[in-house]
C-alpha positions in Angstrom: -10.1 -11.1 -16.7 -8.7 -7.7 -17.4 -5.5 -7.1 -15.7 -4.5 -4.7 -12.6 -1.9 -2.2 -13.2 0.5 -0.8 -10.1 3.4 1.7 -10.1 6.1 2.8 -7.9 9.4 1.4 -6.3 10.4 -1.6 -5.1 13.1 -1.8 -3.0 15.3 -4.2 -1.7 15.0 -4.8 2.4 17.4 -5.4 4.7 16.3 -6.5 8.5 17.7 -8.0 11.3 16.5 -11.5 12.6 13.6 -11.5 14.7 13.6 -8.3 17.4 17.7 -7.3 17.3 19.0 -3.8 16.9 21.3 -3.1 14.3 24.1 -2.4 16.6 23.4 -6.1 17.7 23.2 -7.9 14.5 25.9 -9.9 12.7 23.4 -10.5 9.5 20.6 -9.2 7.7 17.6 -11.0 6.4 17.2 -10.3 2.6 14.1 -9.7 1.0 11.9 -7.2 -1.2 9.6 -4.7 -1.0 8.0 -1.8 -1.7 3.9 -0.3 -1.9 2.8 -0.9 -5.3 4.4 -4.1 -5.7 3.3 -5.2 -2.3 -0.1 -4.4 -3.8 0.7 -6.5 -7.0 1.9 -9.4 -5.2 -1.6 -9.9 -3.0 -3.4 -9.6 -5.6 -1.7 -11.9 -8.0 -2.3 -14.7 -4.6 -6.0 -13.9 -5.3 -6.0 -15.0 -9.1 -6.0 -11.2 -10.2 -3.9 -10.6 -13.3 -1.2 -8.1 -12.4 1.5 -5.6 -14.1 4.2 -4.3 -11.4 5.6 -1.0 -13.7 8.9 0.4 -12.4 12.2 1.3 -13.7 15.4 -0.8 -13.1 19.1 -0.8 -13.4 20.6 -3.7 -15.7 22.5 -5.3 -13.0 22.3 -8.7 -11.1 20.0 -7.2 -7.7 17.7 -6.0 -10.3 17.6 -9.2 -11.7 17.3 -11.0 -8.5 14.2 -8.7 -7.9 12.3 -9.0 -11.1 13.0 -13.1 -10.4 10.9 -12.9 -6.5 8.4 -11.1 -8.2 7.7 -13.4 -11.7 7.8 -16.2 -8.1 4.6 -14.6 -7.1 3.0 -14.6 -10.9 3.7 -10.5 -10.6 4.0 -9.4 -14.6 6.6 -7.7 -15.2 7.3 -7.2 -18.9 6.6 -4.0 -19.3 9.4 -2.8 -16.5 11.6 -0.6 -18.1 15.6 -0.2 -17.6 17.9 2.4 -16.5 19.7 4.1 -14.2 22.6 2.7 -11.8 20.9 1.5 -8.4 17.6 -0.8 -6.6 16.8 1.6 -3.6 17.6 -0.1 -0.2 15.8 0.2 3.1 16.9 -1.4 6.4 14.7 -2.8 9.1 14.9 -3.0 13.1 11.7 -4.4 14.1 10.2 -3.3 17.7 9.0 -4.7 20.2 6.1 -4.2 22.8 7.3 -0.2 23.9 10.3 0.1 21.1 9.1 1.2 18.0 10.5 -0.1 14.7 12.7 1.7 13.1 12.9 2.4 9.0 16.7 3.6 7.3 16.1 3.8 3.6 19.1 4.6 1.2 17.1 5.1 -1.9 18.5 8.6 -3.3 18.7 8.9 -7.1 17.3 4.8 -7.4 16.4 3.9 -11.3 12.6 5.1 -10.7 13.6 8.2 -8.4 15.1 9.3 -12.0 12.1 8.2 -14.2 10.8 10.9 -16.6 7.4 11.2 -18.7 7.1 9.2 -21.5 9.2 6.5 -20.6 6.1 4.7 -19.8 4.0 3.6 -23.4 1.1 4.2 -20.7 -1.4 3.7 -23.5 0.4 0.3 -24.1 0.0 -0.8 -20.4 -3.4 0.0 -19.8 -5.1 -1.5 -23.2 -5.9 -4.7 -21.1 -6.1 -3.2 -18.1 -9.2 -2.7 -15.4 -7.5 -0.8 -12.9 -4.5 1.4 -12.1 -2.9 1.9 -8.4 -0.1 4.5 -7.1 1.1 5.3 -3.7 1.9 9.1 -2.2 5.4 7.6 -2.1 5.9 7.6 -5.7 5.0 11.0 -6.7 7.6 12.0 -3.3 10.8 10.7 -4.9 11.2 13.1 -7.8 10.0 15.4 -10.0 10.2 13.0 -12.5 8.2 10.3 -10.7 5.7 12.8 -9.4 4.8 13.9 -13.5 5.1 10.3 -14.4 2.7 9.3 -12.0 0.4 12.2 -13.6 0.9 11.1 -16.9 0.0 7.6 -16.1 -3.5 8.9 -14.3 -4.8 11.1 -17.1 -3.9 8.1 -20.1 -5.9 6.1 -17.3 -8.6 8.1 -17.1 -8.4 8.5 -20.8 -8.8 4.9 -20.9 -11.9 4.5 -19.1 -9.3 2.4 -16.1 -10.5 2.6 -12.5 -7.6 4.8 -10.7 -6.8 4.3 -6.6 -4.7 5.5 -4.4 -3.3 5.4 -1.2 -2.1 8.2 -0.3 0.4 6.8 2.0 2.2 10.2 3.0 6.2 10.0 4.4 7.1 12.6 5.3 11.1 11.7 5.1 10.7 11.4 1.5 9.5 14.5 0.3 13.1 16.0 -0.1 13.5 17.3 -3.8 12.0 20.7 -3.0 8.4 20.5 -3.3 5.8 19.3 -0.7 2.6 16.6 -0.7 0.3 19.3 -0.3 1.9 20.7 -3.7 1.9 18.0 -5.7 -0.7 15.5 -4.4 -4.1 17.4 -5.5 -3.6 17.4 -9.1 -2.8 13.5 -8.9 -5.7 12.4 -6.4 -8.5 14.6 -8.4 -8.0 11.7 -10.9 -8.6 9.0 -8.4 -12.0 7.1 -8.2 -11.1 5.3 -4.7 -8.8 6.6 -2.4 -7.3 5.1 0.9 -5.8 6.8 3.6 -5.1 6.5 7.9 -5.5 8.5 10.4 -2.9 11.0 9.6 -2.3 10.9 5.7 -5.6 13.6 5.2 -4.0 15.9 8.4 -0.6 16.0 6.7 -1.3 16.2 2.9 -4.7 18.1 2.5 -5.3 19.4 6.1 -8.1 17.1 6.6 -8.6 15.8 10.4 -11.6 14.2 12.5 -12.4 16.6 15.4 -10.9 15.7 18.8 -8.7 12.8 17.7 -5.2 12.0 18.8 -3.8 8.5 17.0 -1.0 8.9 20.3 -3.6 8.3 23.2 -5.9 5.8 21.4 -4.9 3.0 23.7 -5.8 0.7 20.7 -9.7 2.5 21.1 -10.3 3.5 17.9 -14.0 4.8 16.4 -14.8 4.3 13.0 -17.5 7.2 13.2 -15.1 10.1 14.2 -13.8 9.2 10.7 -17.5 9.9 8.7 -16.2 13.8 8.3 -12.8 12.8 6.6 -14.2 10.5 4.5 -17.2 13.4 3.3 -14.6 16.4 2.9 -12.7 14.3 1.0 -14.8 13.3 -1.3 -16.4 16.8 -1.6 -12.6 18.1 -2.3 -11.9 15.4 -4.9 -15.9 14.6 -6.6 -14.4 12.0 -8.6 -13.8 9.6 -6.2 -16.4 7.0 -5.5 -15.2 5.7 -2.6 -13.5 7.1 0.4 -11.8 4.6 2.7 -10.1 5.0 6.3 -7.7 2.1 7.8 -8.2 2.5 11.7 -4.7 1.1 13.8 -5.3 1.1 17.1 -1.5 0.8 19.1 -1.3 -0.7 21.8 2.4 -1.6 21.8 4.6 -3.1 18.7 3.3 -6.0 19.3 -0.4 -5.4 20.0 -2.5 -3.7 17.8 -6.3 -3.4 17.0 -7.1 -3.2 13.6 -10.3 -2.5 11.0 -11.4 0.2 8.5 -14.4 2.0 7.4 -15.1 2.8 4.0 -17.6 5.8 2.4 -19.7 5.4 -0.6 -23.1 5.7 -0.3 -23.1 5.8 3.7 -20.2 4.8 6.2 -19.7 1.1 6.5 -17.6 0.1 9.6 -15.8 -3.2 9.5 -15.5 -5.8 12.3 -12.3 -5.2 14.7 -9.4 -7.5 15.2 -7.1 -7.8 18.0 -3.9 -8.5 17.0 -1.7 -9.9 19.8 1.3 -10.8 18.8 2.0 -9.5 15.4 5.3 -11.2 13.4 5.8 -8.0 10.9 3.3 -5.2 10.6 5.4 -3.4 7.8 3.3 -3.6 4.5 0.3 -4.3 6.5 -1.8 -1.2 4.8 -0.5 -2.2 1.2 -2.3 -5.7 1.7 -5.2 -3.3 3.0 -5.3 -2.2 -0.6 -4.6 -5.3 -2.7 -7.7 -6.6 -0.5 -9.6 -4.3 -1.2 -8.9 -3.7 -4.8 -9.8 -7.3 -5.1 -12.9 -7.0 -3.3 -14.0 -4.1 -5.1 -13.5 -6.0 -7.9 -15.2 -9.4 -7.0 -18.3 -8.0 -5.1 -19.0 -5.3 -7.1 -22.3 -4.7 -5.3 -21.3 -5.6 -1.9 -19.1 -2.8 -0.5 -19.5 -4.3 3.4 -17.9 -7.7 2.1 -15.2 -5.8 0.0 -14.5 -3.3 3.0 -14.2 -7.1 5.4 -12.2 -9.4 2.7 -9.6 -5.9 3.0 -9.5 -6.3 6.8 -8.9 -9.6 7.3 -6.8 -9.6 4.5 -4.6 -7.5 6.2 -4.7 -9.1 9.8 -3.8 -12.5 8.2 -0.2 -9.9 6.9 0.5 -9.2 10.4 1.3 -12.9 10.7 4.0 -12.9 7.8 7.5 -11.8 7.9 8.1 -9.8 4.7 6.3 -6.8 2.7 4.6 -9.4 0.7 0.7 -10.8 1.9 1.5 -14.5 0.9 -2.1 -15.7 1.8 -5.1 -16.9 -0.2 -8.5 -15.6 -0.8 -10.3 -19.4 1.0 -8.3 -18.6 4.3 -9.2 -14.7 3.9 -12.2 -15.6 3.5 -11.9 -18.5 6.4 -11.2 -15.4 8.5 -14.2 -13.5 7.6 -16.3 -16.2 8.6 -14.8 -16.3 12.4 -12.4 -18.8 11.8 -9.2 -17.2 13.7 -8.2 -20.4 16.2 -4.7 -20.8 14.3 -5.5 -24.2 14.4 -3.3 -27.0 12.4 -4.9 -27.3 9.1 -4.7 -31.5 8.5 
């Protein structure tokens, strides 16, 4: 099987044990993180070949990193070195009407100074099926903004499948250009892309009529979403596949959750209530390395792919970490109605 290819920053994360505020805690739990390898990691769980590409310092954290990630069968040969410093970000998880709070100390990280042709892109991709990026890398730099572009055209070049998630934050985009300047060229290369309820709004100006994520109360309707998913596609014609993850909030701790996905008509998935979620952070990256592996596995089926993503992603809410350590039998377990968190003997 030909190999998935993701790129972007990982990062290690520092968060305090269980629901304490940092100006509680005597220790932080240490662990790593970051979109793309996030992405890399779930799929690697499912049997998917994968290649995590970033850029590195030659140091001991970057060592311990590359060592997690080769734990979860990530590849990771073709990760290149240089620069001085892994990006940090620090966690405070919330709870019930206290929102978690995100620090990140990341400024001029190895990959934040990445340039083009650092990357043998051509290299990577000869074995490759499919190519993902974030919105977050192409908001570090300059450097990993054209990068990113130079990856996307070898891809398309290469005849590779190219998704996104366009994943916009807005506390990243600091180095003087803005998403809605930089993301067009980069998405109208993309053949899926993957968005929420705000990245369209705040990168492209794209919004469903009437809807306000902040008074949900954890109702949200797939179909309000049909327009987004159609203007995007009309905006960017390459993409095959349009595809909306729909959060309803509750509280911190209780969230609904499901998607809808656009190809040839809108296909709403089934709706999970998730009561008592252990760590929602990385929760839409194992969206995506669902759905990248359901794409892949029922090629005709875009229903089952659009519910192996969901589920996928509710079983996440379960696990501390970024990383989606679960399997594709008790994904697909899931699918099937099997949610009792009963003791598997």
């Amino acid at each position: 099987m030909k190999k998935v290819v993701t790129f972007g920053e990982i990062m290690l994360r520092l968060a305090t044990p269980g629901y304490q505020r940092f100006i509680q805690s005597t220790n932080l739990n240490a662990t790593f993180g970051g979109g793309e390898a996030n992405v890399a990691v779930s799929l690697s769980n499912y049997g998917i070949p994968t290649d995590f590409i970033t850029r590195l310092p030659k140091n001991d954290i970057a060592e311990w990193c590359v060592s997690d990630l080769r734990k979860y069968n990530v590849g990771v040969n073709n990760i290149i070195r240089g620069g001085d410093r892994v990006g940090i970000y620090y966690l405070e998880t919330g709870a019930v009407a206290r929102a978690s709070k995100v620090i990140y100390d990341r400024a001029n990280s190895s990959i934040a100074e990445i340039k083009p042709g650092m990357v043998d892109w051509k290299e990577v991709f000869k074995d490759a099926q499919w190519f993902h990026w974030t919105g977050i890398t192409p908001a570090l730099s300059q450097g990993a903004a054209d990068a990113c572009l130079e990856a996307i055209k070898v891809a398309n070049e290469m005849g590779v499948t190219v998704s996104t998630d366009l994943n916009y934050r807005k506390n990243l985009w600091k180095y003087g250009k803005t998403a809605s300047e930089i993301m067009p060229a980069l998405v109208e290369g993309c053949d899926i892309i993957l968005g929420n309820e705000e990245d369209a709004e705040k990168v492209f100006g794209i919004k469903p009529e009437g809807f306000d994520v902040a008074h949900t109360g954890g109702d949200v309707n797939a179909a309000e979403f049909e327009s987004v998913c159609t203007q995007l596609k009309k905006r960017f014609p390459r993409a095959k596949k349009v595809i909306i993850t729909l959060r309803g909030s509750i509280n911190a701790n209780h969230n609904t959750w499901g998607g809808c996905l656009h190809s040839d008509k809108l296909y709403q998935s089934k709706r999970y209530d998730i009561t008592h979620i252990v760590d929602r952070v990385g929760g839409g990256d194992s969206f995506m390395g669902g759905l990248i592996y359901g794409l892949i596995s029922y090629p005709s089926d875009d229903r089952k792919a659009l519910e192996f993503a969901v589920a996928a992603s509710c079983l996440k809410h379960t696990i501390f970490g970024d990383f989606n350590l679960v399997t594709v039998a008790e994904v697909e377990n899931l699918m099937k109605g099997d949610g009792s968190g009963r003791v598997s003997r």
